[in-house]
N, C-alpha and C positions, 0 to 999 in steps of 0.2 A: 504494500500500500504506500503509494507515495504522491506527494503534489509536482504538477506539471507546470509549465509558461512556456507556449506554443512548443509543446512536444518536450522538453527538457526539464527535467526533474531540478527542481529547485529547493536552497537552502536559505533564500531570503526574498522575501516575499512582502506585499504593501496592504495594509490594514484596508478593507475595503476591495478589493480587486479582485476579479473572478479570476481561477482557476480550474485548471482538470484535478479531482479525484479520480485515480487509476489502481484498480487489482491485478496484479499479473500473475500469470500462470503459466509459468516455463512450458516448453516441449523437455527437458530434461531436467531428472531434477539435481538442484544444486544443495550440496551440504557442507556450504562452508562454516569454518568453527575458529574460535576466538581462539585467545593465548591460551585459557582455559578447559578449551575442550569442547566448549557448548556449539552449539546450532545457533549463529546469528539469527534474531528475531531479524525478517525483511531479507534477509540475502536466501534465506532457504524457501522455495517454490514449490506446489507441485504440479508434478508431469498430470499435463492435462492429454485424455484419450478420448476415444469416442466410448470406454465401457463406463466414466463418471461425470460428473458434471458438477459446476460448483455454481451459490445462490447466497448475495449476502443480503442477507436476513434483516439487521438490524445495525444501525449506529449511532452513538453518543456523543457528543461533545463534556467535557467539565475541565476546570478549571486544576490548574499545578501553583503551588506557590501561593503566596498572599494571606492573609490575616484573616481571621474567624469574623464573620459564620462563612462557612462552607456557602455555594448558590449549589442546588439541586442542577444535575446531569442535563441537559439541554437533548434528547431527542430528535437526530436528523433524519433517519430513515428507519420505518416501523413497518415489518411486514413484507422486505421489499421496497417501500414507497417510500418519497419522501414525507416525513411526518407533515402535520396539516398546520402547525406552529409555526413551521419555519417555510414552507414550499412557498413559492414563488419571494421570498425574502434571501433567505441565504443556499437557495438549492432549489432551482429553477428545472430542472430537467429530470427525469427519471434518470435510471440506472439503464445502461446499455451493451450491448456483448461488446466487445473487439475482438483484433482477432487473435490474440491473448490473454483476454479477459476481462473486466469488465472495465466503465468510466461513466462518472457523470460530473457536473459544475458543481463548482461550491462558490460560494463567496465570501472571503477571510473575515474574520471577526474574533472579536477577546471576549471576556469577563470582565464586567468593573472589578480594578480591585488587583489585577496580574496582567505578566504580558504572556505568560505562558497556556496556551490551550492542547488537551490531549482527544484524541480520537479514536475510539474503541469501536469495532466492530466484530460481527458475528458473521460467519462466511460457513454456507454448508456442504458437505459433498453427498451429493446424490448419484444415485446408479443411471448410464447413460447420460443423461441430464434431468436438470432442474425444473419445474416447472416455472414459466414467467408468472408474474402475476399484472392486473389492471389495474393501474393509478389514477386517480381523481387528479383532474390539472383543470383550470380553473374556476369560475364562478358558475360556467354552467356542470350539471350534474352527468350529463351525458360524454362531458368534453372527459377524456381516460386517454391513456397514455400507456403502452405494456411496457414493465421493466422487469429486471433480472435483479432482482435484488441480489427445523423445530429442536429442538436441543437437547444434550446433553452437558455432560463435565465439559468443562475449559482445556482447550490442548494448544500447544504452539505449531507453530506451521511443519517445522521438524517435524514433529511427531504424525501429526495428518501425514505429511509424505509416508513414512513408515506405516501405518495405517492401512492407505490405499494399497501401497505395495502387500501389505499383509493379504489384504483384500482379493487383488488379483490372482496372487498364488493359491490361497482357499479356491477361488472359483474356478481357475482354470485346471486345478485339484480333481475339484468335484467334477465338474462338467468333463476330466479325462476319464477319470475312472466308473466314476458312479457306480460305485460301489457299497459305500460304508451310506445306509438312510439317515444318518443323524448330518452326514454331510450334502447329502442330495434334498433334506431339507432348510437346512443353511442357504443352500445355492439356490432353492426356489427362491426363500423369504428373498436375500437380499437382490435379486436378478430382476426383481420388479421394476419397473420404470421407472423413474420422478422418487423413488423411496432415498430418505434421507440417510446417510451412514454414519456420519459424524458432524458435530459443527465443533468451532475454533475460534477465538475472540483473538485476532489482531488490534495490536496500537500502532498510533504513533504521533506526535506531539508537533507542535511549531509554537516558535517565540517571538512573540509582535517587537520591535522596538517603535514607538510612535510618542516620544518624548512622556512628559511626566505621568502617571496613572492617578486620579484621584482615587483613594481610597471610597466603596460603596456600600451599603448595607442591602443591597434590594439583589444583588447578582445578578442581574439580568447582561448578556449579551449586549456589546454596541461593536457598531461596525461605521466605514467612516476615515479620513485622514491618508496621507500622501506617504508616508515615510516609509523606510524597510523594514521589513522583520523579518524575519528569519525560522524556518521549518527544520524540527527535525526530523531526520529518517527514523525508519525502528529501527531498534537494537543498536543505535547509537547511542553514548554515554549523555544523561543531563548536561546541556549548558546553561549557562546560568549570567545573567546580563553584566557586566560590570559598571559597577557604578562609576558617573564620569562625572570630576571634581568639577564646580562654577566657582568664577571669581565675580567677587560683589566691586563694582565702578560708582565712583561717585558723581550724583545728578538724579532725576528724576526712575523712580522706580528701586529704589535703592533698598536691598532687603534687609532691614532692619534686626531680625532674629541674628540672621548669618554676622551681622556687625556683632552684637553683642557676645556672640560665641566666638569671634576670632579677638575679640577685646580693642577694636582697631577704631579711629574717627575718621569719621568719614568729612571734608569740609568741600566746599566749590571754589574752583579756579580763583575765582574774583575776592573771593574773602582771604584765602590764601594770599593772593599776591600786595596785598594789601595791609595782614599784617607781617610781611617780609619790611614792604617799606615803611612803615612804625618804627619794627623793631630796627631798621637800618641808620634809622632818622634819629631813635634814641640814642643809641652808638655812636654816631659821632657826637649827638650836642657832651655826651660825657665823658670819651675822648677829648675832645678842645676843652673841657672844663679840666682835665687830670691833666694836659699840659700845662695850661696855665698855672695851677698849682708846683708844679714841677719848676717851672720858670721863677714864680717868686720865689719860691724857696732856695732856689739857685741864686739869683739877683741876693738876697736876704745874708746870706753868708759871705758877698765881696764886700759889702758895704765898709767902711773903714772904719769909723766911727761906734765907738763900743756901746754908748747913751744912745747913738739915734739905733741901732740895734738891738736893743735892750726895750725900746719902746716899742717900737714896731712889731716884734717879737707878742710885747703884750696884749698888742690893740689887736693883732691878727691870728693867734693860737686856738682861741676860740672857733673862729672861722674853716681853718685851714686845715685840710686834717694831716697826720705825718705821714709816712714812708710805709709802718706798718698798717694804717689802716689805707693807703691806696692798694696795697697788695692783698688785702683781707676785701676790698672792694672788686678787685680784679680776679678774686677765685670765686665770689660771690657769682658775678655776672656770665663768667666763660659757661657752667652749665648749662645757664639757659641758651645762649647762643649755639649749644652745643644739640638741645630739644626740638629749639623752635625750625633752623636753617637745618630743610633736607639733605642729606646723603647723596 
């Protein structure tokens, strides 16, 4: 089971956009197997012949990932048909043969709440083939549609191939020898036409990426939006979206949370450069004041005169501060100059 875009099986895919749903069914079967040992879920097929036939049944949509409550399994196809919930919304066409197996449209869509959606279906095999069944498609009651869509235990595809294979050696068993009646009634029962042998639930998942999810409480389905996302095949390992960091810019729309958890201020152009020139314009006036200080106190010590010294000294001590507080002044200020003027 996999999603198509014109004939190629795809791994990224746009929220909203129709595609092919396709089942395949090798001419031979394939059993390829992991590091493990196992039957990839999706790479193993089975050999399709004129003594069986296969009919899928039913499919589900529900949702991977995301925060409680659960939304109930969404119902695509019931019976064969596409379910009456969703036809002509996200699944416009019946289910159709090809000449490997079966396909019909879908149209991508999420769950509030996740970007990941899983698709679980029922596939049966019947003796010879399947029988089609008659789909309702539109408003009028007459308007029917034939598609190809009863059960047992849950098997992987693996094992149906083994199955059938089991299957055919029984019969072609029986049907040689006819001999043993516990086997020549085996060979009746199951030689019936349209009789079902087994069914089998395939999955297989795809992950929307279409920017942010609002969290919902209702689980309903929405469909809708331009971006990619991305399908997975079965028996491919979970991927999982990586979250990708935003930076906060200062101006309008400014996210406000994001500020207070990075501990950062946020200010505008204009205010900024505004108090650059304050703080530049304070700077000097106290500069030319520390010179001037500097100067008389330099002037104050040639002076010749020990009385006019002595008075000056007293008129101005007050005023002037000395050496160590311009330098207690100078350690004072350099921090801030060091705060305010960026890097």
């Amino acid at each position: 089971m996999m999603l198509l875009r014109q004939g190629r099986p795809v791994t990224t895919v746009s929220l909203g956009e129709e595609l092919e749903l396709r089942w395949t069914f090798s001419s031979n079967p394939s059993k390829q197997k992991d590091s493990k040992g196992h039957n990839k879920l999706g790479k193993t097929v089975l050999r399709r012949s004129t003594q069986y036939g296969f009919f899928v049944e039913n499919c589900t949509a529900e949702r991977l990932d995301g925060l409680a409550p659960e939304p109930p399994p969404l119902p695509l196809v019931t019976k064969g048909c596409p379910d009456a919930r969703i036809r002509e919304q996200l699944m416009r066409d019946p289910i159709s043969k090809t000449f490997d197996g079966f396909n019909t449209s879908v149209k991508v869509f999420r769950f509030d709440g996740s970007r990941r959606v899983r698709i679980k279906c029922s596939v049966n095999i019947c003796v010879e083939q399947c029988k089609p069944v008659v789909c309702p498609f539109g408003e009028d009651v007459d308007d029917t549609k034939l598609s190809y869509g009863r059960r047992k235990r849950r098997q992987t595809i693996g094992e149906l191939a083994e199955l059938v294979e089991k299957y055919d050696k029984v019969r072609n068993e029986v049907l040689r020898k006819k001999v043993v009646s516990g086997f020549q009634q085996v060979g009746a029962r199951i030689s019936r036409k349209w009789d079902t042998i087994q069914q089998s639930t395939i999955t297989g998942s795809y992950t929307i990426m279409d920017g942010a999810i609002e969290p919902s409480s209702n689980g309903r389905p929405s469909e809708g939006g331009n971006d990619e996302n991305e399908l997975l095949p079965p028996a491919s390992k979970d991927r999982y979206l990586a979250s990708s960091s935003t930076s906060s810019t200062c101006g309008e729309g400014v996210n406000n949370q994001a500020l207070i958890k990075s501990s950062s201020i946020c200010l505008q152009r204009t205010v900024f450069i505004a108090l650059l020139v304050a703080v530049a314009f304070l700077t000097t006036v106290q500069t030319f004041h520390l010179l001037q200080l500097f100067a008389r106190s330099v002037q104050r010590k040639t002076r010749g005169r020990r009385e006019r010294t002595i008075v000056h000294s007293t008129t101005n001590d007050s005023s002037l501060p000395t050496l160590p507080q311009l330098l207690l002044i100078v350690a004072i200020i350099e921090p801030i100059f060091t705060l305010l003027i960026p890097h």
